[in-house]
C-alpha positions as CSV (number, residue, x, y, z in Angstrom):
1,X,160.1,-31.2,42.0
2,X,160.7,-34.1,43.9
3,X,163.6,-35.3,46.4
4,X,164.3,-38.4,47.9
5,X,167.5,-38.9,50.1
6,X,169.2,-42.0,49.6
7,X,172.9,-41.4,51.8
8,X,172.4,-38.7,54.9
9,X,175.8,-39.6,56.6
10,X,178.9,-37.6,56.6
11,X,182.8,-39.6,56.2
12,X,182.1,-43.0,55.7
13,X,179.4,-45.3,56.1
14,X,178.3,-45.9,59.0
15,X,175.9,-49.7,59.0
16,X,174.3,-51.1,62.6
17,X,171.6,-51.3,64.6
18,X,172.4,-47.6,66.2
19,X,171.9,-45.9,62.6
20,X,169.2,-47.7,61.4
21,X,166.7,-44.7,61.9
22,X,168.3,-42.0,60.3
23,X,170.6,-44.2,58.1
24,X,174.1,-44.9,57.4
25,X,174.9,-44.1,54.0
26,X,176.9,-41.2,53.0
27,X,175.5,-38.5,50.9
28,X,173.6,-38.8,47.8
29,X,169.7,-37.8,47.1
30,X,168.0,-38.0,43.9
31,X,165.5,-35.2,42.5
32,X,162.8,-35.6,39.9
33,X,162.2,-32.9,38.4
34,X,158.3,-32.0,37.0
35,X,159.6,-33.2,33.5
36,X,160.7,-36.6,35.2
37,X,164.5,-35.4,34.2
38,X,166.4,-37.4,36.8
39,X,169.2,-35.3,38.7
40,X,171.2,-37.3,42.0
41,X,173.3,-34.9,44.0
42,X,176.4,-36.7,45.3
43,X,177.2,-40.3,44.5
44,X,178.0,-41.5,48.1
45,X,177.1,-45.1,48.7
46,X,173.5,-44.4,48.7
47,X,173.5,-44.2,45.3
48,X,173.8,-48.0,45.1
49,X,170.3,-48.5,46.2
50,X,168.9,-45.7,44.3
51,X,165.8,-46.5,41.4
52,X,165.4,-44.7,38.5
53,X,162.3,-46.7,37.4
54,X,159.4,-44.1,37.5
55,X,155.6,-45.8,37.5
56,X,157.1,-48.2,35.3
57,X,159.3,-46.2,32.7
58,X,162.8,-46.0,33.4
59,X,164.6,-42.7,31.8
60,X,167.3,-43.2,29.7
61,X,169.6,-40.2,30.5
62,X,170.5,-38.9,33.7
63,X,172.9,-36.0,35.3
64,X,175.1,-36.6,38.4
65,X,175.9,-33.6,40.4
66,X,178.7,-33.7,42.6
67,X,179.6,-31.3,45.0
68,X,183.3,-32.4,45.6
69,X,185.3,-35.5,45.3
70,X,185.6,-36.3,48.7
71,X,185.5,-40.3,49.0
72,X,182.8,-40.1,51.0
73,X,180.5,-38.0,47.9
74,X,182.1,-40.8,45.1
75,X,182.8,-44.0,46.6
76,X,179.1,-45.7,45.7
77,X,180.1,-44.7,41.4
78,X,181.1,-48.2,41.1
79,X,178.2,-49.6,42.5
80,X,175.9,-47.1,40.3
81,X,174.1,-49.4,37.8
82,X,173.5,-47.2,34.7
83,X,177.1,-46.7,34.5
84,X,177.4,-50.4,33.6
85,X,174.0,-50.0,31.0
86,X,175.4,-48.9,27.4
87,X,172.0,-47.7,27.0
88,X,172.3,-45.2,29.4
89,X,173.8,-42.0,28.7
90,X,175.1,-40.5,32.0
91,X,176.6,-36.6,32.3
92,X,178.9,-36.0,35.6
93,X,179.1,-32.5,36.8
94,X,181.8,-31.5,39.1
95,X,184.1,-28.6,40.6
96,X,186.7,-27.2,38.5
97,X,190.0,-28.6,40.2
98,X,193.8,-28.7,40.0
99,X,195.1,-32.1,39.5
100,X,193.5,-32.7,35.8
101,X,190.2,-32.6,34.3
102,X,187.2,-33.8,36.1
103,X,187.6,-36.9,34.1
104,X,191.4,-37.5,35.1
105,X,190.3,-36.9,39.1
106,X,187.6,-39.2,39.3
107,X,189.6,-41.9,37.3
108,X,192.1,-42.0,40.2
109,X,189.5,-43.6,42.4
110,X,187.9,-45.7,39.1
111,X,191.4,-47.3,38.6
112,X,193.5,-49.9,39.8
113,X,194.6,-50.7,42.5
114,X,191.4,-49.3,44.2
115,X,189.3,-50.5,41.3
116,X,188.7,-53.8,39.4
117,X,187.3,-51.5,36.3
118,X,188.3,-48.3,34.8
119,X,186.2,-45.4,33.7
120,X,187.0,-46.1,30.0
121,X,185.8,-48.9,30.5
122,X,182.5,-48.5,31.8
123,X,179.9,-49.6,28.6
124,X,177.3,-46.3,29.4
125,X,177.6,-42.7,26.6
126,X,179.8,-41.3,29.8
127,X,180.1,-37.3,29.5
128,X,182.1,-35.5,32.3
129,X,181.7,-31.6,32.6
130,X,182.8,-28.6,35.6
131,X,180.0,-27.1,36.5
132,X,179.9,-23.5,34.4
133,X,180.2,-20.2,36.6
134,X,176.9,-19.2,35.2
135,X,173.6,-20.9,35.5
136,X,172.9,-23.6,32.9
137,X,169.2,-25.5,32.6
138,X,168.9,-29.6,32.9
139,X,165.1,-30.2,31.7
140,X,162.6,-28.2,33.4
141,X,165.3,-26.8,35.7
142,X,167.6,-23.9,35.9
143,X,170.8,-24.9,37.9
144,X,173.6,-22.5,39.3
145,X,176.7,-23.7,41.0
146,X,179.1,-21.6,43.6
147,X,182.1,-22.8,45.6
148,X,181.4,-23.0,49.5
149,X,183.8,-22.9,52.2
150,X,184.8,-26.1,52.7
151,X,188.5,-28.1,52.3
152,X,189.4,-28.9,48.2
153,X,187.2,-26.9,45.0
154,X,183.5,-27.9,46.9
155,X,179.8,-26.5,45.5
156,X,176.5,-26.4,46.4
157,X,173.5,-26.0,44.4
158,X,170.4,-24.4,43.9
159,X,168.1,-26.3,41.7
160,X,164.8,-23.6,40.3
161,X,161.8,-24.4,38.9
162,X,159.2,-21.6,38.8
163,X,156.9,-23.3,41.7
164,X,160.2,-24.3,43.8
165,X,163.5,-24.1,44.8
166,X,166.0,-26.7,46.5
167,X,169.3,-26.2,47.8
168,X,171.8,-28.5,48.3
169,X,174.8,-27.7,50.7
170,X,176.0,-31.0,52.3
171,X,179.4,-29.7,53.0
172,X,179.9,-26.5,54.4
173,X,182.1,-24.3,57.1
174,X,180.1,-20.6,56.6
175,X,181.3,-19.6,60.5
176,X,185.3,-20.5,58.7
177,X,185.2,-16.4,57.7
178,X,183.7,-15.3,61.1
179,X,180.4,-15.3,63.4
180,X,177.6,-16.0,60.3
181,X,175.1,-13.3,62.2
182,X,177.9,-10.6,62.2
183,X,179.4,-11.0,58.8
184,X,177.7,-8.8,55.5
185,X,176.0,-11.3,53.0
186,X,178.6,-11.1,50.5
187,X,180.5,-12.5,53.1
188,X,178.5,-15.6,54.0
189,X,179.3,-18.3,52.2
190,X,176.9,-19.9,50.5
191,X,174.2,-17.2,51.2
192,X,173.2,-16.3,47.4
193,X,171.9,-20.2,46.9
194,X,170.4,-20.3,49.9
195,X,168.3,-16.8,49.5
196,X,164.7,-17.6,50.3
197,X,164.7,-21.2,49.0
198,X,161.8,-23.4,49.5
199,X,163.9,-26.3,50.8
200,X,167.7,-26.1,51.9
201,X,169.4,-29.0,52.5
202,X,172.7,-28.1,54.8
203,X,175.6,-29.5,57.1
204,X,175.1,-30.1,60.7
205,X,177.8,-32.7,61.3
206,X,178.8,-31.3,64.9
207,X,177.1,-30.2,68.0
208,X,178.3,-26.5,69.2
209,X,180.5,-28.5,72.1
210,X,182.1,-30.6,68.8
211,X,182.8,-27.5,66.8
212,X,185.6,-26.0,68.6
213,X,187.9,-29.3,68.2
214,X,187.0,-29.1,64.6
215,X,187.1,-25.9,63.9
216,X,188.7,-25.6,60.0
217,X,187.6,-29.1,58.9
218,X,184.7,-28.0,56.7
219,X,181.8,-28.6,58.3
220,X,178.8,-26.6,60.8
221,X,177.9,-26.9,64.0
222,X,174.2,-26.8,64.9
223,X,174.2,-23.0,65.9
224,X,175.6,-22.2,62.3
225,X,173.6,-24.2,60.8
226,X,170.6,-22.7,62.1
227,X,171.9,-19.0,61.7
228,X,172.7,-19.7,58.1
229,X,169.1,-20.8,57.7
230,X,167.8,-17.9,59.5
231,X,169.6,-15.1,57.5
232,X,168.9,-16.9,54.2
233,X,165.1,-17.1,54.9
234,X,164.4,-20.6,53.9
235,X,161.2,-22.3,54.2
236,X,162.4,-25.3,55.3
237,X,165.4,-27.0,56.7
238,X,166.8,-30.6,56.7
239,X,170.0,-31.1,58.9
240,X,172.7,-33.6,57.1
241,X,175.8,-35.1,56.9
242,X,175.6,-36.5,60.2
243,X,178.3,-37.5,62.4
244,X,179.5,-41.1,61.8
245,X,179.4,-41.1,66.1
246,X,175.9,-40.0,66.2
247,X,173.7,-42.7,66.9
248,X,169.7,-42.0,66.1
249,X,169.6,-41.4,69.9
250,X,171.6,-38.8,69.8
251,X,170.7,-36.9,66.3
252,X,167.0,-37.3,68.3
253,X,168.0,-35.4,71.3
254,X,170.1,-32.8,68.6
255,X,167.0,-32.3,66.8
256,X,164.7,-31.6,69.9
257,X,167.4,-28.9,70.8
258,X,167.4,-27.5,67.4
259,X,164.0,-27.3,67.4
260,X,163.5,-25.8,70.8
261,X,166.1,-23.0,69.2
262,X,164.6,-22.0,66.3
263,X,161.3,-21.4,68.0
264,X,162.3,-19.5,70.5
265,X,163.5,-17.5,67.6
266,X,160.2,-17.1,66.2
267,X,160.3,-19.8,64.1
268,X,158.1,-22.7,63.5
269,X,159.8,-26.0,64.9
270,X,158.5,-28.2,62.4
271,X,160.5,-26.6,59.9
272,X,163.7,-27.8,61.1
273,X,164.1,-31.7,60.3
274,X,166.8,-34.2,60.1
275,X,167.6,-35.5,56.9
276,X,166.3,-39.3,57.0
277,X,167.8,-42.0,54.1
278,X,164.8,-42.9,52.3
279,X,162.3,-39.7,53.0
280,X,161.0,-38.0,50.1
281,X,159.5,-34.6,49.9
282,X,157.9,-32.8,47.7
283,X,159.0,-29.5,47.1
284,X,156.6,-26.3,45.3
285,X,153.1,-26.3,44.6
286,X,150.6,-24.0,44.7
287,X,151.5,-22.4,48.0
288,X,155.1,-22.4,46.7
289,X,155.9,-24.1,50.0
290,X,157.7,-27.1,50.6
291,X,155.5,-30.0,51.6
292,X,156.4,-33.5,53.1
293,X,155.7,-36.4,51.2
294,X,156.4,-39.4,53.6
């Protein structure tokens, strides 16, 4: 399994030359799995630059998985090529929600006056399904879904395939119930996907001097961040949905501190890393480690 990270920022895009490092797009990553099935997490507007094209054949079906329908995790759809390809058939997974099908709540953002086109009329086979309450298998990979504290119906996922694991929880509050280290696992949101994954992908929008002021709004702060790692016993963990105030400077000096943290804990710094637009890692193999690509 591979994954590449096209959108790492958290709220809106964030373009100039004090992002440029780390990036400025909001979320959206893409994973390959070992079939060459095509999964993207998150349609932020990083998914207008991302390529399906893979050494020279370009799939013709693909599954979107979004976590919420935040603007920030939808607004790049209209710029989403295959959805304008009628060869290209394109299934949209999403919370569960009041307010409508997931068809109906997305439509509100592809429709006038926000949008020149509709969802009907986009030319691609378009199928929109909520995520099932079990697990369910895209390709080569079983997939399981569970709501996360975080404000509106919001998921993460855990994406399996028997030499790896992802998982993917951009947005995500688990100190909202209590002190993470103090609270039983059944407690912790987001724990079960998290459980000894190869790779976790998590929120770190705030430093622990931010937190306080935003305390409620749905996302971590880098001491919860780095519990929730700790008790879930990842391998491996990339820091995301930054801060549209954090210049690369300053994500730098919060990944040095991170670091610093987590081995003083025992752990090995490397481990911890800031998600990056455009880095790729490859995740399993015969270690059943995760392992950077680029």
């Amino acid at each position: 399994m591979r994954l590449k990270l096209w959108g790492v920022r958290g709220s809106v895009p964030t373009p100039g030359p004090e992002t440029l490092r780390y990036g400025g797009n909001t979320s959206c990553a893409q994973v390959t799995l070992s079939d060459g099935t095509q999964l993207v997490l998150d349609a932020g507007t990083g998914i207008r630059n991302l390529t399906l094209d893979e050494n020279g054949h370009e799939p013709r079906r693909i599954h979107i998985l979004l976590t919420h329908l935040h603007i920030d995790h939808i607004q790049g759809l209209l710029f989403f090529s295959p959805l304008f390809d009628s060869r290209m058939e394109v299934t949209i997974w999403g919370p569960a929600g009041p307010g409508g099908t997931l068809q109906d709540r997305i439509a509100r953002y592809l429709s006038a006056p926000l949008a020149p086109v509709e969802v009907r009329e986009l030319p691609c086979q378009l199928d929109f399904r909520d995520c099932p309450f079990t697990e369910w298998d895209i390709g080569t990979a079983r997939i399981r879904a569970e709501a996360v504290s975080h404000r509106g119906p919001t998921l993460g996922f855990r994406i399996s395939e028997p030499d790896g694991s992802l998982c993917y929880i951009p947005d995500h509050e688990p100190a909202f119930a209590g002190p993470i280290e103090q609270l039983p696992p059944a407690w912790v949101s987001g724990y079960s996907l998290a459980l000894d994954a190869d790779l976790l992908v998590h929120d770190c929008q705030y430093t622990d001097e931010e937190y306080p002021r935003h305390f409620g709004w749905g996302h971590s702060s880098l001491s919860d961040a780095l519990c929730f790692a700790r008790r879930t016993n990842v391998r491996r963990t990339l820091l995301s949905h930054h801060d549209p105030r954090h210049s690369d400077d300053e994500l730098d000096a919060l990944l040095a501190v991170a670091r610093a943290r987590w081995q003083a804990d025992g752990g090995a710094p490397r481990t911890i890393e800031m998600a990056t637009e455009l880095g790729e890692i490859e995740i399993g193999s015969s270690s059943n480690a995760a392992t950077a690509a680029t």
